[in-house]
C-alpha positions in Angstrom: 72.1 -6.2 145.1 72.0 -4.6 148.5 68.5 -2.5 147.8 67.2 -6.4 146.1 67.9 -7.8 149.4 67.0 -5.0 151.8 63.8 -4.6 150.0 63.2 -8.3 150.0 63.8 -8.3 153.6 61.5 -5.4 154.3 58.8 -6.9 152.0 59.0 -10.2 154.4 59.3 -7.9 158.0 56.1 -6.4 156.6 53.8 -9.8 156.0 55.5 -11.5 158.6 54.2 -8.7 161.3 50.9 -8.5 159.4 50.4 -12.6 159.8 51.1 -11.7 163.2 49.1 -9.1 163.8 45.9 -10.9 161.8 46.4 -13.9 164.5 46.2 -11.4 166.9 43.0 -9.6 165.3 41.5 -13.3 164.9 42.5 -14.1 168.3 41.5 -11.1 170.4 38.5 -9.2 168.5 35.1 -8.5 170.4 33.0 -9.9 167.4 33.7 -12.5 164.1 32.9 -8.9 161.8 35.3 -7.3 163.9 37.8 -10.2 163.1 36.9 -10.7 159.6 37.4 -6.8 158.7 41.2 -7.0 160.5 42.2 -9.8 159.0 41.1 -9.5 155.6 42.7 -5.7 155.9 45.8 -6.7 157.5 46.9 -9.2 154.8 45.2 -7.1 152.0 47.0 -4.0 152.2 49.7 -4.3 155.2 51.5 -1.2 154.6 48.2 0.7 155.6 46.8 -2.3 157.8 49.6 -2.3 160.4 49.5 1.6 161.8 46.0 1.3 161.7 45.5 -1.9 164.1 48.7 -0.2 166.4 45.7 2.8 167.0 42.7 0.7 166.2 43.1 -2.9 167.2 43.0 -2.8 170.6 39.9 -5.2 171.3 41.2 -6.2 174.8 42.4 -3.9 177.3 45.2 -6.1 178.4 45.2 -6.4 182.1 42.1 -4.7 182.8 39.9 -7.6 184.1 42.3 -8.5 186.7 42.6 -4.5 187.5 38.8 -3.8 187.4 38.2 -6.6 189.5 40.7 -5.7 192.2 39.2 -2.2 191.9 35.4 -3.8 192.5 36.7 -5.3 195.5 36.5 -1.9 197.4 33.1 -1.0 195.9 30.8 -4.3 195.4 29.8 -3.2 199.9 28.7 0.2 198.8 26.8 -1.8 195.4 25.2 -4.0 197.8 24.1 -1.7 199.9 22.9 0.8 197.2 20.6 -1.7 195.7 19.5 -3.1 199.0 18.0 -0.3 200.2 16.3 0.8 197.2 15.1 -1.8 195.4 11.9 -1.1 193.6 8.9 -3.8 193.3 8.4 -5.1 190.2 7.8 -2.6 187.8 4.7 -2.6 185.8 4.3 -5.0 182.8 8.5 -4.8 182.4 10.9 -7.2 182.6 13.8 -5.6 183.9 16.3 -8.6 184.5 18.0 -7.7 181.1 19.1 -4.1 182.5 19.7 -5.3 185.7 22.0 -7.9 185.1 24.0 -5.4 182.6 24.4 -3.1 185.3 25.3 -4.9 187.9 22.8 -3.1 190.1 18.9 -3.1 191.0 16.1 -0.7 189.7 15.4 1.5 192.6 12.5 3.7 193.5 12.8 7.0 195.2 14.2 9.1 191.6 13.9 12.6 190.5 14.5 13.8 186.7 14.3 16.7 185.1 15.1 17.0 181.3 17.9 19.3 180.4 17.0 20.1 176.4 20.1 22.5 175.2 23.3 23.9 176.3 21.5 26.4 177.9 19.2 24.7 180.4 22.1 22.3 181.1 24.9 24.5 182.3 23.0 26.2 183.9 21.4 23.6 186.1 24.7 22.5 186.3 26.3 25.9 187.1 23.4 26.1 189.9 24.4 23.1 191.3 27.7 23.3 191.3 27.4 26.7 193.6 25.3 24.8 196.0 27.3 22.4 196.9 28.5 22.0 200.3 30.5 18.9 200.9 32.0 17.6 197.1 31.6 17.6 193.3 32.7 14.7 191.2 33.2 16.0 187.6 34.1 13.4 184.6 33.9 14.6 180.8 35.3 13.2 177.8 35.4 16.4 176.4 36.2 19.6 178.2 37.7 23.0 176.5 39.4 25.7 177.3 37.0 27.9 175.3 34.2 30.5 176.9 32.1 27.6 178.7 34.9 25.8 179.4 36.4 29.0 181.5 33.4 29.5 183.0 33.2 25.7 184.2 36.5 26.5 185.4 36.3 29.2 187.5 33.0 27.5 189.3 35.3 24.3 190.4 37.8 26.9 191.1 35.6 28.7 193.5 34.2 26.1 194.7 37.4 24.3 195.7 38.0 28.0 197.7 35.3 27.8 199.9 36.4 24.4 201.1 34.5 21.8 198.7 36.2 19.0 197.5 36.6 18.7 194.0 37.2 15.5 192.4 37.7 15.9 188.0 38.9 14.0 185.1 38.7 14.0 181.6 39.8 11.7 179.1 43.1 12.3 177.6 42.0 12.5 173.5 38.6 13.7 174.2 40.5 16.5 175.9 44.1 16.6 174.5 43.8 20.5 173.7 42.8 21.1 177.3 46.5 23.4 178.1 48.4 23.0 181.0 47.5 26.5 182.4 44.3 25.1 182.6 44.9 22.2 184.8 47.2 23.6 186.7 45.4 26.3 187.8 42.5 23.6 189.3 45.5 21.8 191.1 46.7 24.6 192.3 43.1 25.7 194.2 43.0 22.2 195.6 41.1 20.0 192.9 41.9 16.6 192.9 43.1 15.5 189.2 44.3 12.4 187.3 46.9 13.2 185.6 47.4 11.0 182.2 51.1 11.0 182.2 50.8 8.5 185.2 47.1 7.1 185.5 46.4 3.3 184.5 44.7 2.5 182.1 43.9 3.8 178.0 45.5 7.1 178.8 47.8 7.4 175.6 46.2 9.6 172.5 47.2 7.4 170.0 45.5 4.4 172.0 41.9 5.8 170.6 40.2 2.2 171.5 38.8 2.2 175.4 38.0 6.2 175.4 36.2 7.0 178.7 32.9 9.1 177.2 30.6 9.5 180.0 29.7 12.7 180.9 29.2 13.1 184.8 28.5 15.7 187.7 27.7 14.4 190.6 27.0 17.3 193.8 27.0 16.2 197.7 25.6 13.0 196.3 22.4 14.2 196.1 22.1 15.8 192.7 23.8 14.0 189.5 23.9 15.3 185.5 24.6 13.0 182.5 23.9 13.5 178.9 24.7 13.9 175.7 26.9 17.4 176.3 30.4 18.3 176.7 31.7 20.9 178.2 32.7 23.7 174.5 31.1 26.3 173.0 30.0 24.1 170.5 27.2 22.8 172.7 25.9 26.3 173.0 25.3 26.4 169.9 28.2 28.7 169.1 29.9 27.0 166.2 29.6 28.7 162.9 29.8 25.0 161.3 27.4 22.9 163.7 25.0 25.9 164.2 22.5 25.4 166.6 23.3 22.2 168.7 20.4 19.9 169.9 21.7 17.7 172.7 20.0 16.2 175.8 21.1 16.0 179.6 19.4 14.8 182.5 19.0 15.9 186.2 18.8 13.7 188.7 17.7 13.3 192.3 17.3 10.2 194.7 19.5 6.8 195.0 20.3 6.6 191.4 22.7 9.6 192.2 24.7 7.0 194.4 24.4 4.6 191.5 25.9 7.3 189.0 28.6 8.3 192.0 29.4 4.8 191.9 30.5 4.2 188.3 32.5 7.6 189.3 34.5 5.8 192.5 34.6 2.8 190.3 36.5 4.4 187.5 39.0 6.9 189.8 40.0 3.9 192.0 40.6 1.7 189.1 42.4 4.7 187.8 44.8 5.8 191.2 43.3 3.3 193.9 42.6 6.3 196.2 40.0 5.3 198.5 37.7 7.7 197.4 34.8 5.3 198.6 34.7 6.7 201.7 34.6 10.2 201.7 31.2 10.2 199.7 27.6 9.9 200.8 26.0 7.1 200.1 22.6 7.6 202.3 20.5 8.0 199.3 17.9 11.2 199.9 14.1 10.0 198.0 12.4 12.3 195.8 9.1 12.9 195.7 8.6 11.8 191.9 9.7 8.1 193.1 10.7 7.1 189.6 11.9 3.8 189.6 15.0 3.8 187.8 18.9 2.6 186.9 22.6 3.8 186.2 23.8 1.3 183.6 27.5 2.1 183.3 29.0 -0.2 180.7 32.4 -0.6 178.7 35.3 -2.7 177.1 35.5 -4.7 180.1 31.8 -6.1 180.3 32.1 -9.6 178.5 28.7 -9.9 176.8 29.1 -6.5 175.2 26.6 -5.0 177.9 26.4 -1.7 175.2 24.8 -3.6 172.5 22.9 -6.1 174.9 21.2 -2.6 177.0 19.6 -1.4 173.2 18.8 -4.6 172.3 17.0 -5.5 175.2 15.0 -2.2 174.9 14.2 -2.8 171.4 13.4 -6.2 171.4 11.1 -5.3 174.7 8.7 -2.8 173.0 5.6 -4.1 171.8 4.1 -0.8 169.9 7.0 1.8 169.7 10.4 2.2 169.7 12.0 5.6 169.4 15.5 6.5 169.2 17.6 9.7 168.9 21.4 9.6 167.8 24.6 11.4 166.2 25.9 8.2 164.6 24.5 5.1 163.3 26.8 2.0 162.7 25.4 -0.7 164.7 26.4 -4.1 165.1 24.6 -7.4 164.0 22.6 -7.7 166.7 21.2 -4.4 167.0 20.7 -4.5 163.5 18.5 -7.2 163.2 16.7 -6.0 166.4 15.8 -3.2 164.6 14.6 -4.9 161.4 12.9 -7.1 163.8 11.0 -4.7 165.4 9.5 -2.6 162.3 8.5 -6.5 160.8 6.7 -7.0 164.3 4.4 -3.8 163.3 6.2 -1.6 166.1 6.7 2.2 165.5 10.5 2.5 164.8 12.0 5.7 164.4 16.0 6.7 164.4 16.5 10.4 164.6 19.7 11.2 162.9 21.8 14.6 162.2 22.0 15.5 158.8 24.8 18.1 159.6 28.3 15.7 158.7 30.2 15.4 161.9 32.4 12.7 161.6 32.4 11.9 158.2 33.1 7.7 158.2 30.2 6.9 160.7 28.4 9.5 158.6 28.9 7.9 155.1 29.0 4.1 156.4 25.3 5.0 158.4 23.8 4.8 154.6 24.8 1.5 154.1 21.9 0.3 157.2 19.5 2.3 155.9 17.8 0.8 153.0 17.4 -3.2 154.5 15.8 -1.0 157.5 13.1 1.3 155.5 12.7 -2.5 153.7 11.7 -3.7 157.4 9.5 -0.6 158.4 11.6 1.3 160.4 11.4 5.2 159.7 14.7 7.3 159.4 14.6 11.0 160.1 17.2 13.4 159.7 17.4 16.6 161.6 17.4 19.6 160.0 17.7 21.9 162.9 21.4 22.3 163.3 23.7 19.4 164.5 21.7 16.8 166.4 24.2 14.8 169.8 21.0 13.5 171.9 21.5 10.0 172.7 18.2 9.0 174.3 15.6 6.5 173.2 11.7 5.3 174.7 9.8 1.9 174.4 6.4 1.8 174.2 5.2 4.0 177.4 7.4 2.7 180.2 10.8 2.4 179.4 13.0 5.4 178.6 16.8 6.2 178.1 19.2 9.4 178.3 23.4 9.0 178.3 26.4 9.5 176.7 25.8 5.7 174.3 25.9 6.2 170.9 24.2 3.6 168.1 27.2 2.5 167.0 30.1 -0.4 168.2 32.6 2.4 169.8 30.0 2.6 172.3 28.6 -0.6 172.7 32.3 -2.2 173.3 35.2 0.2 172.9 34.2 3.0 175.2 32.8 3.7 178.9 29.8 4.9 178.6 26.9 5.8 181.0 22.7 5.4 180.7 20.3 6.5 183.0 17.2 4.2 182.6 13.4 5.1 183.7 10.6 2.5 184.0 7.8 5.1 184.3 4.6 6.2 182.2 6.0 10.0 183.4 9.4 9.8 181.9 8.7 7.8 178.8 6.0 10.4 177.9 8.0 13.4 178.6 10.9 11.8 176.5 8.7 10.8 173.9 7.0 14.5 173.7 10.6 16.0 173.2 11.5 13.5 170.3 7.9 13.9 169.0 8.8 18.0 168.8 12.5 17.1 167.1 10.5 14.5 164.6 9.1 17.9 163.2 12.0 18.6 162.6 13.2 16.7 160.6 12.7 15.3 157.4 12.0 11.1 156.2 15.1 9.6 154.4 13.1 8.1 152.0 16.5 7.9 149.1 17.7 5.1 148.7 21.6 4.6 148.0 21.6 4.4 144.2 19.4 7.8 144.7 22.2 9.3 146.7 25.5 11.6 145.5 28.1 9.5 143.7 30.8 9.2 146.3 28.4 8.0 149.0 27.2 5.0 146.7 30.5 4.4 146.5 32.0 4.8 149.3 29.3 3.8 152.1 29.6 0.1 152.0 33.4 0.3 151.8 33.0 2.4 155.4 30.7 -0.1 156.2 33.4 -2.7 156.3 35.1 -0.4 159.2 32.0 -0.5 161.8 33.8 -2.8 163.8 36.0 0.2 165.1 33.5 3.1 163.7 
């Protein structure tokens, strides 16, 4: 009788806290899919529901508008004054209100870039840059090892930090949970300033694996930044047995946009510590002679229109002739979705660049679930056969172009900080579009459809499919 009502008790604690924890999902997701999916698996199968949406379900960073804004506080001078200074005319045939107002921030004029197109060329611009550096190095990853690069990245800040830099770092406590204490604590003790996750604010616990901070920053004396697709592991040198060769893409980049990319840096250490970091960098922006015109769009969980999905949207919905875009995972939401399908029925170019080496095997499987109402619309899928594929870039027509750490998929357009660098230039959209036009060759055209494909991915695809709210 005992085990009757125990188990009869347990059986009620169970649907009662998976009622709850559907109100909750109905309540507080980001989008009606993202709703639907919690809900329907909450009260379908609690037993596997609940742990889930304890890791998963965290739509709303609780308490972090009223943070963030208190944080903002400190910055929106230096914001003001960044795009006062360096706000470029009009560009060219774009409207560039949408990316404007989802950074926060003007398009300005003065900017440098140089394409980084492998491990190689990236580290060691960055490696370069970092043992130039005279006056401080902000350094932000969401993935940093303590492998052969990762060692050699180390001993750089280390040195650096010797010769009387200032070294500002952080990393993001999943991405980087193998990172070992020897590690950090040899940085802390030659000086580098570190966040330590035990006691910073914000999504800093590893089972918490919504609001991840994936950017990927360097930022030198202000003057010179980095962002991209790459981590710092061997892996992005190609060195993994599995991966093989790894195509990724960074960027270099000189002029005020470096104070734009520094900013999203102060932004997220003082929402982090509320050191007034502000102040000790320089924001006298230095003009290069390219004088792109150009824009950091840093977006995340807090932005309330989903600024993520709304920057590709606006870039796809913008091009009148050919939209091109390069990334590891495809699980978009609705409204990149039908922006796509959009596009290829409008008569535009559409191509999506996708790895055909398995990374993460959900996204993976539930990607094949898009593809066949896209081919329907007219948009090309290619996917790379050169090793593992990571670039997360794009280019509209012949003026706008993108490089960052944004993925096609919801994680990044509302559950993670991410980080684009945006160009409104002939220049950069033709050098972008030359690089994707060499990684089109190669690759091959999906041109399956899913009845054509193994048996467990015409199964299992649209049941991952029903996970892209947290994929």
């Amino acid at each position: 009788m005992f085990w009757i009502v125990f188990s009869t008790a347990a059986l009620a604690a169970t649907w009662t806290a998976a009622g709850l924890a559907a109100l909750s999902a109905a309540r507080t997701a980001r989008t009606p899919q993202g709703a639907i999916g919690w809900v329907v698996f909450l009260l379908a199968a609690p037993l596997l529901a609940l742990p889930a949406y304890l890791i998963f379900g965290h739509h709303r960073f609780k308490g972090y508008w009223k943070a963030r804004r208190a944080a903002e506080q400190a910055v929106i001078a230096k914001r003001n004054y960044t795009s006062s200074q360096t706000e470029a005319p009009a560009a060219k045939g774009i409207n560039t209100a949408p990316f404007e107002m989802i950074a926060g921030l003007k398009v300005c004029r003065g900017n440098g870039m140089k394409l980084l197109v492998n491990g190689e060329e990236t580290f060691n611009s960055i490696f370069e840059a970092i043992e130039n550096a005279q006056d401080y190095i902000l350094v932000q990853y969401y993935i940093l090892r303590d492998d052969g690069l990762g060692r050699q990245f180390h001993s750089r800040l280390i040195a650096a930090a010797q010769r009387g830099v200032t070294v500002w770092f952080v990393t993001d406590s999943v991405g980087s949970r193998k990172l070992s204490r020897d590690f950090k604590q040899t940085l802390e003790e030659a000086g580098v300033n570190m966040i330590d996750p035990a006691v910073q604010r914000g999504p800093w616990h590893r089972l918490r694996i919504n609001f991840r901070n994936h950017r990927k920053t360097v930022v030198i004396d202000g003057r010179t930044g980095f962002t991209g697709g790459l981590n710092v592991g061997d892996e992005y040198m190609g060195l993994n047995p599995h991966f093989g060769p790894w195509r990724d893409t960074h960027v270099r980049l000189n002029g005020p946009i470096v104070q734009q990319l520094q900013l999203s840096f102060a932004e997220d250490w003082h929402w982090r510590t509320q050191e007034p970091v502000l102040d000790l960098l320089n924001w006298e922006p230095e003009p290069s002679p390219q004088d792109l015109p150009a824009l950091i769009a840093s977006t995340g969980p807090g932005d309330t229109t989903g600024n993520g999905s709304m920057l590709f949207f606006s870039a796809i919905t913008a091009a009148q002739h050919r939209i091109w875009l390069a990334s590891p995972y495809f699980v978009p939401d609705q409204d990149v979705f039908a922006a796509l399908k959009h596009a290829g029925l409008r008569g535009v170019d559409v191509r999506l660049l996708l790895p055909e080496t398995v990374d993460h095997y959900l996204p993976w499987l539930a990607s094949f679930a898009f593809f066949d109402e896209l081919r329907d619309a007219g948009v090309r899928i290619l996917r790379y056969q050169g090793g593992f594929m990571h670039q997360k870039c794009f280019v509209a027509d012949d003026t706008i172009a993108g490089i960052g750490t944004a993925n096609l998929d919801n994680r990044s357009f509302r559950l993670n900080f991410e980080t684009m660098a945006l160009f409104f230039d002939e220049r950069p959209a033709a050098e972008i579009a030359e690089m994707l036009a060499k990684d089109f060759q190669n690759a091959r055209d999906l041109t399956e459809g899913l009845v054509q494909q193994k048996l467990r991915v015409r199964l299992l695809a649209p049941a991952a499919r029903l996970l892209a709210p947290v994929l």
